[in-house]
C-alpha angles and dihedrals in degrees: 000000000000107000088219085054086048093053095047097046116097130174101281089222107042094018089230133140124291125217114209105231117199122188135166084278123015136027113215130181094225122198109210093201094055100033102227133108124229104221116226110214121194078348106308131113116242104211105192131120087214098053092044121101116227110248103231090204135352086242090067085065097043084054099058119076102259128193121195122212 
Protein backbone atom coordinates (compact mmCIF):
# COMPACT_ATOMS: atom_id res chain seq x y z
CA UNK A 1 0.00 0.00 0.00
CA UNK A 2 1.42 3.55 -1.01
CA UNK A 3 3.20 4.98 2.06
CA UNK A 4 1.52 8.85 0.99
CA UNK A 5 -2.24 6.79 1.05
CA UNK A 6 -1.16 5.42 4.30
CA UNK A 7 -0.38 9.01 5.76
CA UNK A 8 -3.98 10.68 4.49
CA UNK A 9 -6.18 7.90 5.65
CA UNK A 10 -7.94 8.41 9.25
CA UNK A 11 -10.73 6.08 11.17
CA UNK A 12 -14.00 7.12 9.33
CA UNK A 13 -15.72 7.15 12.54
CA UNK A 14 -13.33 8.82 15.06
CA UNK A 15 -11.27 10.33 12.45
CA UNK A 16 -7.99 8.83 14.27
CA UNK A 17 -4.80 7.21 12.98
CA UNK A 18 -4.67 4.11 11.46
CA UNK A 19 -2.14 1.83 11.86
CA UNK A 20 -1.54 -0.77 8.45
CA UNK A 21 -1.54 -4.47 9.97
CA UNK A 22 -0.02 -7.17 7.88
CA UNK A 23 -0.26 -10.65 8.77
CA UNK A 24 0.42 -14.25 6.80
CA UNK A 25 -3.11 -13.70 5.43
CA UNK A 26 -4.74 -10.65 5.62
CA UNK A 27 -3.62 -6.64 5.82
CA UNK A 28 -5.83 -4.69 7.83
CA UNK A 29 -5.74 -0.67 8.67
CA UNK A 30 -6.38 -1.15 12.41
CA UNK A 31 -7.77 2.20 14.98
CA UNK A 32 -6.61 1.73 18.18
CA UNK A 33 -9.37 4.12 19.75
CA UNK A 34 -12.36 2.17 18.18
CA UNK A 35 -11.06 -1.08 18.27
CA UNK A 36 -11.86 -2.33 14.76
CA UNK A 37 -9.80 -3.01 11.82
CA UNK A 38 -10.59 -1.70 8.26
CA UNK A 39 -9.72 -4.81 5.88
CA UNK A 40 -7.76 -4.02 2.89
CA UNK A 41 -8.76 -6.15 0.16
CA UNK A 42 -6.29 -6.49 -3.45
CA UNK A 43 -4.72 -3.44 -1.69
CA UNK A 44 -7.38 -1.24 -0.96
CA UNK A 45 -8.69 -0.26 2.03
CA UNK A 46 -12.27 -1.12 2.62
CA UNK A 47 -13.68 1.90 5.04
CA UNK A 48 -16.60 0.85 6.13
CA UNK A 49 -18.00 0.17 9.96
CA UNK A 50 -19.85 -2.40 8.62
CA UNK A 51 -17.07 -4.14 6.89
CA UNK A 52 -14.65 -3.73 10.02
CA UNK A 53 -14.04 -6.65 12.41
CA UNK A 54 -14.31 -5.83 16.32
CA UNK A 55 -10.65 -6.14 18.03
CA UNK A 56 -11.28 -8.50 21.09
CA UNK A 57 -8.07 -6.95 22.96
CA UNK A 58 -5.24 -4.54 21.93
CA UNK A 59 -3.07 -7.25 22.59
CA UNK A 60 -4.61 -9.26 19.50
CA UNK A 61 -3.02 -6.34 17.27
CA UNK A 62 0.54 -6.13 19.20
CA UNK A 63 0.73 -9.92 18.46
CA UNK A 64 0.43 -9.78 14.85
CA UNK A 65 3.75 -8.57 12.59
CA UNK A 66 2.83 -4.82 11.76
CA UNK A 67 4.41 -2.59 9.35
CA UNK A 68 3.78 1.35 9.46
CA UNK A 69 3.80 3.44 6.33
Amino acid sequence: MDNRLLEMLVCPLCKGPLEHVRTATSRELVCHADRLAFPVRDGIPVMLESEARSLESVDTVAAAPTSVG
